[in-house]
C-alpha positions in Angstrom: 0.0 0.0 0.0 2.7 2.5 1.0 4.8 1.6 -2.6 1.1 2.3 -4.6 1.0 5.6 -2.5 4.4 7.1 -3.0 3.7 6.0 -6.7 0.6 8.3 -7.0 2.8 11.0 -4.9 4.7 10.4 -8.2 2.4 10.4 -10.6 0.9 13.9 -9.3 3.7 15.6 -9.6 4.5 14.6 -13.3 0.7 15.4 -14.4 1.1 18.9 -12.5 4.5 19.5 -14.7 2.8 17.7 -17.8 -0.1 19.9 -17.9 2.0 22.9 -17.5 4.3 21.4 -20.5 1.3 21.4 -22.3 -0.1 24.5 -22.0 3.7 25.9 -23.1 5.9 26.6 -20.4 9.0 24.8 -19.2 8.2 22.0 -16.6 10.6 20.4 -14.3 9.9 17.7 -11.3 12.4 18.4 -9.0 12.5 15.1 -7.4 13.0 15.7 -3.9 16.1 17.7 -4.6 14.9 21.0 -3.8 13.0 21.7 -0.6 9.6 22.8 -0.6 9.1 22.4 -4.1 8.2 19.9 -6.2 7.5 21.4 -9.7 9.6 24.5 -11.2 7.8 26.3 -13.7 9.1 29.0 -16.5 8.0 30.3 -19.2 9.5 29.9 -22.9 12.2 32.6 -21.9 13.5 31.7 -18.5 12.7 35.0 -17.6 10.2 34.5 -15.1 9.8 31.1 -12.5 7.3 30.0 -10.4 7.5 27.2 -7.4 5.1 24.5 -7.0 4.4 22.6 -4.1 2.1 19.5 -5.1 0.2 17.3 -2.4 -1.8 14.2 -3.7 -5.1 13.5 -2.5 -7.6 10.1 -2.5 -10.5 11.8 -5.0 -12.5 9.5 -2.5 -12.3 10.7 0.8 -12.3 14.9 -0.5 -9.4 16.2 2.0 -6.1 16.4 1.7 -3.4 16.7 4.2 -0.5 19.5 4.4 1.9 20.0 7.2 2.2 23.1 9.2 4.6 24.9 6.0 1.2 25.3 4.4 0.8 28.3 6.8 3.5 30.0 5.3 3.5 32.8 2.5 6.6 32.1 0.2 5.3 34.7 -1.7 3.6 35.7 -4.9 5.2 33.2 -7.3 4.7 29.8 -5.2 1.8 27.9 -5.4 0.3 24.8 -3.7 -1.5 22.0 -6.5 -3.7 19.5 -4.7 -4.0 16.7 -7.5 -6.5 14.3 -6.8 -5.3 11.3 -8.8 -7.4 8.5 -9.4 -6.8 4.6 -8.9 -6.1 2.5 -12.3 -9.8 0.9 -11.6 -11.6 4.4 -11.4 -13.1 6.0 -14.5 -12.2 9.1 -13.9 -10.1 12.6 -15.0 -6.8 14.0 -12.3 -8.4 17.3 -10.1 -6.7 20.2 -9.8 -6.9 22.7 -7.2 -4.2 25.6 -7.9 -3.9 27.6 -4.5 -1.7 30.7 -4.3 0.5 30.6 -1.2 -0.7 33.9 0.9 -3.9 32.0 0.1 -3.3 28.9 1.8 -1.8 30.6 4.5 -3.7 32.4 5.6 -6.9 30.5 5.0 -5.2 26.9 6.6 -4.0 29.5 9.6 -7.3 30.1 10.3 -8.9 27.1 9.9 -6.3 25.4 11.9 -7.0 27.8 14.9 -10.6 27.0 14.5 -10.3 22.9 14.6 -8.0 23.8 18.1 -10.1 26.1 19.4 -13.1 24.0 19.0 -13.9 20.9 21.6 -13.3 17.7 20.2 -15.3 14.5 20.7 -15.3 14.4 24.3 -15.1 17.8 25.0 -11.7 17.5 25.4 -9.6 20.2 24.1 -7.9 19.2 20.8 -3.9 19.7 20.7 -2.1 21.4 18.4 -0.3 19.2 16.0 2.6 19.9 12.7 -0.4 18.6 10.5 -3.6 19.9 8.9 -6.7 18.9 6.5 -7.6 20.8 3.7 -10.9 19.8 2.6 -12.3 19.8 -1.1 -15.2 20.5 -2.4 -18.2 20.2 -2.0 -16.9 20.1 1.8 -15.6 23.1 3.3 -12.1 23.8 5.4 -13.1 25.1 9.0 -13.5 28.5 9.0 -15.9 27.9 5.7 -13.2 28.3 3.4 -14.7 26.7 -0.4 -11.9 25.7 -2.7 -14.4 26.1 -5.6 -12.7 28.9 -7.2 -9.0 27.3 -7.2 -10.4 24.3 -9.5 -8.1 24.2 -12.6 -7.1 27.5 -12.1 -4.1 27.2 -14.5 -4.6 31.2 -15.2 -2.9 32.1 -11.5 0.1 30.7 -12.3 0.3 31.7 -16.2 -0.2 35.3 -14.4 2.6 35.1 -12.9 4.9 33.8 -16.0 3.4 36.3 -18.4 6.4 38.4 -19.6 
């Protein structure tokens, strides 16, 4: 199981640089060599980069986790892809959500404080942990943030590579 899910971990990573390859910009999966980014993106020039962080998510279950960096702004020209990949037995097309990073920041920040702040099971205040959930659509992150609008939004990072 843990072999099928660093392959999809893979696999996500290679559809977020192959879509970018298709759409006409230079692609590169970084392969662990580079920290906190897993895709570097440029357009036909070189002139102008942009740094991709991919997580992989089960299109069943509609969350995906992301450690506690995901509260970080790196800054207008690094992005977070959630890429839902399916399994070779579902009939189904990759997701995409692309999430700007003062975006996820600030909208995992909050929603993290929420999930803390709020009593778990048995009333029992929750503990602070270096994880967190974002959750997908049609579900909503605590704090009611919607990833709707970050759906195959390829234009936020061609923004950003447009000389």
């Amino acid at each position: 199981m843990a072999e099928q899910k660093n392959a999809r971990g893979n696999a996500s990573q290679f559809f977020v640089a192959g879509e970018l390859c298709r759409r006409g910009y230079s692609a590169v999966v970084t392969i662990g060599n580079t920290p906190n980014i897993d895709v570097l993106c440029s357009n036909v020039e070189g002139t102008k980069f942009v740094h991709i962080q991919v997580k992989t998510y089960d299109l069943k279950k509609l969350c995906c986790p992301v450690s506690q960096k995901a509260e970080i702004d790196y800054g207008a020209n690094f992005f977070w892809a959630l890429c839902g990949v399916p399994h070779p037995d579902e009939n189904c097309s990759v997701e995409y959500y692309i999430i700007p990073s003062k975006e996820m920041a600030v909208n995992i920040s909050k929603a993290n404080q929420k999930w803390v702040n709020s009593p778990g099971i048995r009333v029992i205040q929750r503990k602070n942990t270096n994880m967190r959930t974002v959750h997908l659509p049609p579900k909503c992150c605590y704090g009611g943030w919607n990833l709707s609008e970050y759906q195959d939004r390829w234009d936020l990072i061609e923004e950003r590579l447009i000389n």
